[in-house]
N, C-alpha and C positions, 0 to 999 in steps of 0.2 A: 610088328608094332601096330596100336591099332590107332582107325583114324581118329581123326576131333572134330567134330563142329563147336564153333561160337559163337553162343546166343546172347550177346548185350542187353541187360537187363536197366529197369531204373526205378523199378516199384509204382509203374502205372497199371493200369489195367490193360494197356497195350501189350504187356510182357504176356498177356496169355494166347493172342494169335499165334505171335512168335515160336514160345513154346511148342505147339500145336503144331506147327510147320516144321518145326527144327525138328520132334520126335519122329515124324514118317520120313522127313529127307535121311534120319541118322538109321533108320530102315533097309533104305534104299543104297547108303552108302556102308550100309555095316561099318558102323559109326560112334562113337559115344558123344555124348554132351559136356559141355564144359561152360556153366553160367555164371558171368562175369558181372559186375558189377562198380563203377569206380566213384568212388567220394572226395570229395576236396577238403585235406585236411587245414587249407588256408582258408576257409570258407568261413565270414564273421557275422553267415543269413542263420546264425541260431547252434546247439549243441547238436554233434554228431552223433547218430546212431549208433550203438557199440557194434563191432565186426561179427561178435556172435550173434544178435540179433538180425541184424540183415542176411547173413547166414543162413539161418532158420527160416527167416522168412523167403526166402529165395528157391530152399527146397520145399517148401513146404508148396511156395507155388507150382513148381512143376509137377510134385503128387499131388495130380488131377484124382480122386476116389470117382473109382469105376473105370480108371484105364490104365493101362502098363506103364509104371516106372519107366522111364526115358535109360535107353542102358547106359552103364558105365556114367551116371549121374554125377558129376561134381561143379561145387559153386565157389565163384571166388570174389573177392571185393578187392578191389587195386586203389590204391591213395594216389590221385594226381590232380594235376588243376588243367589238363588238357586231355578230356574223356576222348577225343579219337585216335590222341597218340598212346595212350593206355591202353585201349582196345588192340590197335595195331600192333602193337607192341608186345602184347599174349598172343596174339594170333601169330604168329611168327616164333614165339616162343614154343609155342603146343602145335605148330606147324600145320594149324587149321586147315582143313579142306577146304571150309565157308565159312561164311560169316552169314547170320539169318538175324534179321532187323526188322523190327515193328517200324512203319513212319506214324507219324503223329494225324490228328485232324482233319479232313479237307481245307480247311481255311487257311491254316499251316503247312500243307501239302508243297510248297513250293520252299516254303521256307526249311522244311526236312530235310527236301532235295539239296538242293543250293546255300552252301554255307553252314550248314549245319554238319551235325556228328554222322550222318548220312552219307552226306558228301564227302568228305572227305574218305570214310572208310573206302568207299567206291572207287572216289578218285586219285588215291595215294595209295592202297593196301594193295596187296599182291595174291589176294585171293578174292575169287568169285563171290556175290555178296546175292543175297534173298532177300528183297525188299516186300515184305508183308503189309500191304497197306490199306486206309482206315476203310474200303468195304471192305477186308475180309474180320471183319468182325464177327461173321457167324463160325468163322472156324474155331473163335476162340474156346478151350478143353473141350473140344470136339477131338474124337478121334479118325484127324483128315486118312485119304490116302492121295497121293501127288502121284497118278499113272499117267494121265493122258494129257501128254504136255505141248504144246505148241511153239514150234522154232520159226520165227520171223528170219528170212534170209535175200538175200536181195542180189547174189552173184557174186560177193567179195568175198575174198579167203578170210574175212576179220569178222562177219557177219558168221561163218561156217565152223569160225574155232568155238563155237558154247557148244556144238555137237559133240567134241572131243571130251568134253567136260563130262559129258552124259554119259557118254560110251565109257568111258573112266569109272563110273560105280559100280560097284562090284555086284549090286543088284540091278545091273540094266537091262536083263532081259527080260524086268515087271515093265516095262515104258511101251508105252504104244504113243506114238511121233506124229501130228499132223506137222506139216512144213510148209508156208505158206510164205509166197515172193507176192508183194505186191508192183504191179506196172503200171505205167502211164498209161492211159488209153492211145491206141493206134489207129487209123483208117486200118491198116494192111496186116495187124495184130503180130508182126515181126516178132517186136521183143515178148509177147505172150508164147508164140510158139517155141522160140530159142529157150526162155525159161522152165518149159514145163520138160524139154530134153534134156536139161542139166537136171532138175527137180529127178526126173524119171530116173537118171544113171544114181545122182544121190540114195535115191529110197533102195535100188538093189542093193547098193554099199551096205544100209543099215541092215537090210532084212539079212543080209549074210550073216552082219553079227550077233545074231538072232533077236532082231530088237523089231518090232511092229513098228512097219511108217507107213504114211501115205505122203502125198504129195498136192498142194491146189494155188494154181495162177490166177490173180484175181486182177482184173485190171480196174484200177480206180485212183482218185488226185492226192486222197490222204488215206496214208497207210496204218497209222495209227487207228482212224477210227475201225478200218478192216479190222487189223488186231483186235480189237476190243469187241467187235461185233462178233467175233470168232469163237470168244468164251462162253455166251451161251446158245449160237449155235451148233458148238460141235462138242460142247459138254467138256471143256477146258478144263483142268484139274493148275495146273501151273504152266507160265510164260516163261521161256529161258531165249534169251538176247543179248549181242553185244549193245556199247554203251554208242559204239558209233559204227554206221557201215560204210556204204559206199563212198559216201558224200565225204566221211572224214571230218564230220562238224567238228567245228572247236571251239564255238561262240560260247558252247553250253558246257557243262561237266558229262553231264549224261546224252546231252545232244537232243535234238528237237522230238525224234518219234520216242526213244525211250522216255523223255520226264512226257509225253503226254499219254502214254500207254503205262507208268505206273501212275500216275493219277487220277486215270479212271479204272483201273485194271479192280477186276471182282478175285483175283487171285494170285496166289503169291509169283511177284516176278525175279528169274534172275540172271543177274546182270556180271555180263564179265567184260573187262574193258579190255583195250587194244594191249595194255601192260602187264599182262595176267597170263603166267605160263600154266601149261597142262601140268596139273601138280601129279609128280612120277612118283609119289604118295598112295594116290589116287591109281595112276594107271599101274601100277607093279602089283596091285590089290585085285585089280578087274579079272574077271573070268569069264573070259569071251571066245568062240573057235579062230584060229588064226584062218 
């Protein structure tokens, strides 16, 4: 059976990042597209689009002229008046690997996050979600490629399960891994040293499965901005992280370094939360040396 990504569309101009990211991840995952769409048909802000037209419109956006048709293309428009229980709701249907989401605006950016059709997908769905947000607008019909990705980890088994996720695509031994734990500063550099010997045992595990990593200790107060300062100096392609790590936040939905590292993140981040199993979708597909 072959996989599905799902790309939520809504006829902005943000649907072509999206796109753009969804086509190399569905690459990587030997994967097809599935773009979705949902209208209210109780909706009394004016008459609705006929289904064949948004239809059309919807493929017509993803044939990008001058790049490869996204495989196994199909677009659908679903009638509800709660767009993230509709989305959810296909995505379980079509037993989605991901879910790959444009956020909105900078000025909006919080409001994406938080309480919005974002949030929610994140933080109720059961599959790992790709927040695409407002600087990667230069990827938009660009033909990206998503290699060299960056795993924020910080010692917890909860921060270590997005690795599983990777190792899971059936194309993962195109990834080349930087893995970076940020630490508090020490006089006696304790927790730096202990980090970079878990880090080290880590990256043999990957290189086994024949997947390119490295490994970097960085000791500093905010990890977030590390993250972020990581992208262009180590020529970051995409961020993948859980939603919460050690700390186990809960004040937040995404918790305090995720919503501040997709809000300034130059590239697509993604997010798997504490709820979210290794989809056996995904790893029964993988082809990896035992």
């Amino acid at each position: 059976m072959t996989s599905t990504i799902l790309v939520p569309v809504d006829g902005s101009d943000k649907d072509a990042r999206a796109l753009a990211v969804a086509a190399d991840l569905a690459e990587l995952a030997d994967a097809s597209l599935i773009l979705a769409r949902v209208r209210n048909p109780q909706s009394k802000s004016g008459p609705h689009e006929p289904r064949s037209a948004m239809l059309q419109a919807m493929r017509a956006r993803a044939e990008v002229p001058g790049l490869p048709v996204p495989r196994g293309l199909t677009c659908e428009v679903l009638d509800g008046d709660d767009v993230p229980n509709a989305l959810l709701g296909l995505a379980e249907r079509v037993n989605a690997i991901a879910v790959v989401m444009a956020t909105r605006a900078p000025r909006a950016i919080d409001r994406a996050i938080h309480g919005s059709v974002a949030d929610r997908v994140v933080r109720t769905g059961s599959r790992p979600v790709v927040l695409v947000p407002p600087r990667t607008d230069y990827m938009a019909n660009r033909d990206v490629h998503l290699r060299r990705g960056l795993v924020p980890v910080d010692g917890s088994t909860m921060a270590l399960s997005v690795v599983d996720h990777l190792l899971a695509l059936r194309n993962a031994h195109e990834l080349d891994l930087l893995l970076l734990q940020v630490v508090p500063p020490e006089p006696n550099h304790g927790r730096a040293q202990e980090s970079e010997q878990e880090l080290t045992a880590l990256v043999e595990r990957f290189q086994a499965r024949g997947v390119r990593a490295d490994a970097r200790v960085v000791e500093a107060g905010n990890p977030a901005v590390v993250i972020v300062d990581a992208i262009r100096q180590d020529l970051i392609d995409f961020i993948a992280m859980t939603t919460r790590g050690a700390g186990g936040i809960v004040r937040t939905v995404l918790g305090s370094v995720a919503t501040a590292v997709v809000r300034s993140s130059e590239v697509p981040v993604l997010l798997v939360t504490p709820s979210v199993p290794i989809l056996s979708q995904v790893a029964n597909r993988a082809r990896l040396p035992t």
